[in-house]
Every structure is written in C-alpha cells, then in structure tokens.
N, C-alpha and C positions, 0 to 999 in steps of 0.2 A: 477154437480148440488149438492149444500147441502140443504141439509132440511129448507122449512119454517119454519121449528119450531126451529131450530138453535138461542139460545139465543145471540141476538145482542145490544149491549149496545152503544148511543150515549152520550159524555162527550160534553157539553159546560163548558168552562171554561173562567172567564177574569176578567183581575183585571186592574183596574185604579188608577193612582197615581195623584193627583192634588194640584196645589202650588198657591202661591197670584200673583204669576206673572211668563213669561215666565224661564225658567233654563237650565242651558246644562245639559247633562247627561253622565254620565262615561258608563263603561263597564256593563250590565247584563247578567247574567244568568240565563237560563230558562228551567227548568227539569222539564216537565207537558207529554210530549209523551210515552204514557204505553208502559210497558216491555213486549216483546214478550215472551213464554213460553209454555210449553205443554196444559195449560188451559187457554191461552189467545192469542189472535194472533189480532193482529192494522190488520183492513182493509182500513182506509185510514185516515190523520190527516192533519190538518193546522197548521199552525199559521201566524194570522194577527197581524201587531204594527203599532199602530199610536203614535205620525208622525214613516215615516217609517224609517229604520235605514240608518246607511251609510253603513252597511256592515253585514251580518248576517251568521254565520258556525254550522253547526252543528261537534261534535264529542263523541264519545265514553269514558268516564271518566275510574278512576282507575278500578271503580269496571263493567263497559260495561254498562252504563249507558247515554241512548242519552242527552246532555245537547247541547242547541242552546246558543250561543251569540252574542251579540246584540251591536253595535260599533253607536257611534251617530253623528252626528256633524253639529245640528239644534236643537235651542230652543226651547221650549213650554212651554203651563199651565199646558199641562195635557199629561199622557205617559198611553198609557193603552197596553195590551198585550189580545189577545185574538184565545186559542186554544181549536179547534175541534178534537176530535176522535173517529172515531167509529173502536169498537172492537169485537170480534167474544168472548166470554165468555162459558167455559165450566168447572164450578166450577169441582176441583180435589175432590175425595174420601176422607174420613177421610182415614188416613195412618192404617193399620192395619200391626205389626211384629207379626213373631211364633216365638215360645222358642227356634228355634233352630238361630236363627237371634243374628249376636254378641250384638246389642244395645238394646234385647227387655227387659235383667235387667239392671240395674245402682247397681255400677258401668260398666262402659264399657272403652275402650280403641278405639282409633281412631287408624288405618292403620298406619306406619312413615310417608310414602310419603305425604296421606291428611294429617297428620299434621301438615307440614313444614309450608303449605298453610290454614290452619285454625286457625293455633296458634293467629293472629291477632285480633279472634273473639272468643279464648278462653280465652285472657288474659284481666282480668278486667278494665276496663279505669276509673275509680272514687274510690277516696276512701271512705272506714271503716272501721277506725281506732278504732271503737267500739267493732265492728263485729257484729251489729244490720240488717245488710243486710244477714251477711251468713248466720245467727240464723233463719233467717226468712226464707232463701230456702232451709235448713234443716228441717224445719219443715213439708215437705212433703217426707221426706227421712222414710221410715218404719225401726221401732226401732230394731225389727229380722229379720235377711236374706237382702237377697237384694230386690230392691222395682223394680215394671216394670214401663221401664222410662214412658212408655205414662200415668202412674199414677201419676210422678209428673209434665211433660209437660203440662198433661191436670187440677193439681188441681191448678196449679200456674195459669193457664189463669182462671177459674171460680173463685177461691179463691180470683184475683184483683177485678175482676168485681162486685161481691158480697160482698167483707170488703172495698171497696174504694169509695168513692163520688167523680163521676163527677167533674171538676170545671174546666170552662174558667178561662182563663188567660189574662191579656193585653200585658205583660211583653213581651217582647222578649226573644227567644231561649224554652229551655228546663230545668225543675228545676231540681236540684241533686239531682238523686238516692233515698238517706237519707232525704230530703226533702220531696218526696211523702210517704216513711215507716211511716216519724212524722205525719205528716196533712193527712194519707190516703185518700189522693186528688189528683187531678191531672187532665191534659187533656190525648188525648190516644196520644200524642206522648212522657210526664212524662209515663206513664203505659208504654210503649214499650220498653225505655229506662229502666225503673225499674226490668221488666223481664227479660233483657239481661244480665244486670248488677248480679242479683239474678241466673240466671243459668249458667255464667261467672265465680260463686265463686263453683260452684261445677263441676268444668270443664267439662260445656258442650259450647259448639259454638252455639252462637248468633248473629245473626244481624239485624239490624233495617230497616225497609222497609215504605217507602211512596207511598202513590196512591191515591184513590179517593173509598169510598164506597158506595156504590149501595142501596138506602130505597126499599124497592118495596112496592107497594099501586098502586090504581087506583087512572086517575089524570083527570080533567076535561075536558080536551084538549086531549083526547082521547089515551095516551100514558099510560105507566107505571112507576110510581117510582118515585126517586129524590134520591138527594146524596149529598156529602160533601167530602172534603179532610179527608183522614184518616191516621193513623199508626199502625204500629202492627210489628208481630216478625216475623223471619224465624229461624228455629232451625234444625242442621245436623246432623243428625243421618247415620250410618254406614248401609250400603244398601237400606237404604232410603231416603238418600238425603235432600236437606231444603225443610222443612216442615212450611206451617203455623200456628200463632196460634195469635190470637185475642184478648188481654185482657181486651179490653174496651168492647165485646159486646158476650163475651164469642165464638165463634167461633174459631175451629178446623178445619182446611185445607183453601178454596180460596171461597168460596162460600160469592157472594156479595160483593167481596175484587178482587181492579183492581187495580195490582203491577204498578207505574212509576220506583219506583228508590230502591237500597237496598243497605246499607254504614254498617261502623263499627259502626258509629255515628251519632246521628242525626245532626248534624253539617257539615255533606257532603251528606245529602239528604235535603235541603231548595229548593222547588218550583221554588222560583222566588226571585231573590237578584241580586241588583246594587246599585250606589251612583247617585248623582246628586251633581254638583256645583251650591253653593249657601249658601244662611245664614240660619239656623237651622229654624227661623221661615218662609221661605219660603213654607214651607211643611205644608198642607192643612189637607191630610188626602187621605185615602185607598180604594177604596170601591172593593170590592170583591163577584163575584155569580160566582154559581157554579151548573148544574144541571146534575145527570143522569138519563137516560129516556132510557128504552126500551121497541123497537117496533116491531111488529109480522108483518115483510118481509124479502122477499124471499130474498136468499144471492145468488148470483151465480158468479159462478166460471168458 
C-alpha cells in the first residue's frame, strides 16, 4: 500500500498537425514518456495516433531515453499524436555537500574513470570567440580563495531568471548561446542551453533536459494545477551526482520538474519530429495542449 497522499501527477499531452489536403507521412519520433528516477517513477502511459501507423517501436536512444517511432503508409489531413502519463512524483531535496566533499569548493576535479564519460558534457559545443560567455560565468567565480560550487550553481540559475526577459519565440530550434548573453532574452530551453554552455567554459558537466512542468493552483474541475513543456539543466557533481537546476523559474533540484529526456544538446531532446510528403504549402498549422493535473488518490501497489 503507498499513501493517499503520495503525489501523483497526470500528463495529457497532444499535438495535431493539419494540412489543405490529405499527405503521406515519413518517419516520427516521439519522446514525451517521463524518465524514470529516484524521484519519479511512470505508473502507467499511452499513446494514441491518428490515423494509426503502419508500424510503431519503441527504443532506448544514446543517452536511455524512451523515444517511439511511428512508420506510416496512409494518407490524411490531419496526424495528431496523443500521450497519457500518469507518474508517481516525489520532488528530490535541494543537494546539500560538507567541506569534506571533493566538489563542495570550485575548482574541483572529476575521478579519470567519470571523465572519460562526462568529457562530452564538459567540452563546450558553441563558440566564443569573444569570450563574452566565459566572462559572464566567471563572474560568479569569488575573487579570493576558491568559491563553493553550490554558490555559483545556484547564482547562475537566479542570476538568468532575474537579469533575463522571458521571450516566445516562433523560429525553430534554439538560439545561440551569445545570442541570449546580447538580447537577455530567451525561452527556457535558450536559458538551458546558455547555462550549460556558461558552466561548460569553467569545466563543469552539463546537460540539457526536457519534460513537462507542473503550475499548481486550484482548477475548477475539481483537480490541481496545469503545466507546459519545459527545460532546464542537470549538473554532476562528484558524490552527488546530476543535479537539477532551473533557470527559467529559479528552482533548485526536481520540485514541479517531470524529466522526459536528457542530451548533450537540445537538438537530440525535440519532443515530437518527422516530415511529411508534399508541397511546403500543404501545411496548415500545429495546434498543441498540454495539461498537468494532480489528484489526491490512492495509489496501490
């Protein structure tokens, strides 16, 4: 038996794609089923597509990331994808090291062994040829002595949230780096990418992470909350393991943060991506809902 009061999170998700007339469709990929983890655990998920496919697999990506795809070979107007998850949520602690802990000042050294394997997410992916990005995650580095990292982990997530403006984007993908430092703008998957890229130049390991975040409020329909797709960071620390950190809404650890997927780049964590054959203006437009909602039932086991 686990406790009624076990926080349990239901995700609906679905997105629709609609065109002027019917189209084949190529290959999709669909990364929306949350990551299992010490503070999350999938108690049961779908997914529905209309029309349905000609062949559907799931597998395990580089980084053990469930990604389904979707094989087609029927026409339509309209393709929509539509997945359910309900997850058992049990936001992790803020991280706390003692002095006697190797990463609790900066500089710190990674083990050899973890490095071989972390090098990918210590080594920066974007340039600065300026050096306007390094300048700027030095700027939480203390001038005497060494600094304790959770002092610059933690000023670099408040510090976006607080000097940076919000800002939708229409554009496809994610802007560069140097791009959000000029227009201190961004959506949170530019701030994720920015903070990776900024604790990548002081060789720390970072990686980018996609999920879904959790509003809570009362809702009229007698449930809790609502939510939206999100991003944010994981950061490894030496007997601490990845850590999260938040810098769209300032958050430290996993609280309201429900991990799908975690790449070196945001370019190997996209949701939901395929093609369609057909002429460029066949394509109508997108429409996209997203809700999470938790509700106070019993879970048993």
């Amino acid at each position: 038996m686990i406790s009624a009061t076990m926080p349990v999170l239901t995700i609906h998700h679905k997105t629709e794609y609609r065109y002027t007339h019917p189209v084949a469709f190529g290959e999709h990929r669909i990364m929306l089923r949350p990551r299992d983890g010490h503070d999350l655990r999938v108690l049961s998920g779908s997914l529905e597509i209309v029309p349905e496919p000609m062949s559907l697999r799931w597998i395990h990506d580089v980084f053990g990331n469930s990604v389904a795809i979707a094989s087609f070979d029927e026409r339509a107007q309209t393709l929509s994808f539509c997945s359910t998850a309900v997850v058992e949520h049990n936001p992790a602690e803020e991280f706390a090291l003692t002095a006697d802990d190797p990463a609790y000042f900066y500089p710190f050294l990674y083990d050899n062994e973890e490095f071989a394997d972390l090098v990918q997410f210590i080594t920066p992916q974007y340039g600065d040829p300026g050096g306007e990005l390094s300048a700027w995650a030095r700027n939480f580095l203390d001038t005497e002595g060494p600094t304790p990292s959770f002092n610059i982990l933690s000023g670099m997530t408040h510090g976006i949230r607080e000097q940076f403006s919000y800002r939708r984007r229409h554009a496809q993908g994610t802007q560069h780096p140097l791009d959000t430092l000029q227009t201190k703008s961004g959506t949170c998957r530019d701030y994720a990418l920015f903070m990776i890229e900024a604790l990548r130049r002081l060789g720390i390991a970072a990686r980018f992470v996609s999920g879904y975040l959790f509003i809570p409020g009362d809702r009229a329909d007698g449930y809790a909350g609502g939510g939206s797709t999100h991003a944010w960071v994981q950061v490894y620390l030496p007997s601490a393991g990845w850590i999260e950190f938040d810098p769209t809404n300032g958050i430290v650890g996993t609280r309201d943060l429900v991990r799908v997927a975690v790449a070196r780049d945001p370019r190997q964590a996209i949701p939901l991506h395929g093609t369609y054959l057909g002429s460029a203006d066949a394509f109508v437009g997108m429409d996209v809902s997203i809700d999470v909602i938790a509700a106070d039932a019993a879970v048993r086991a």
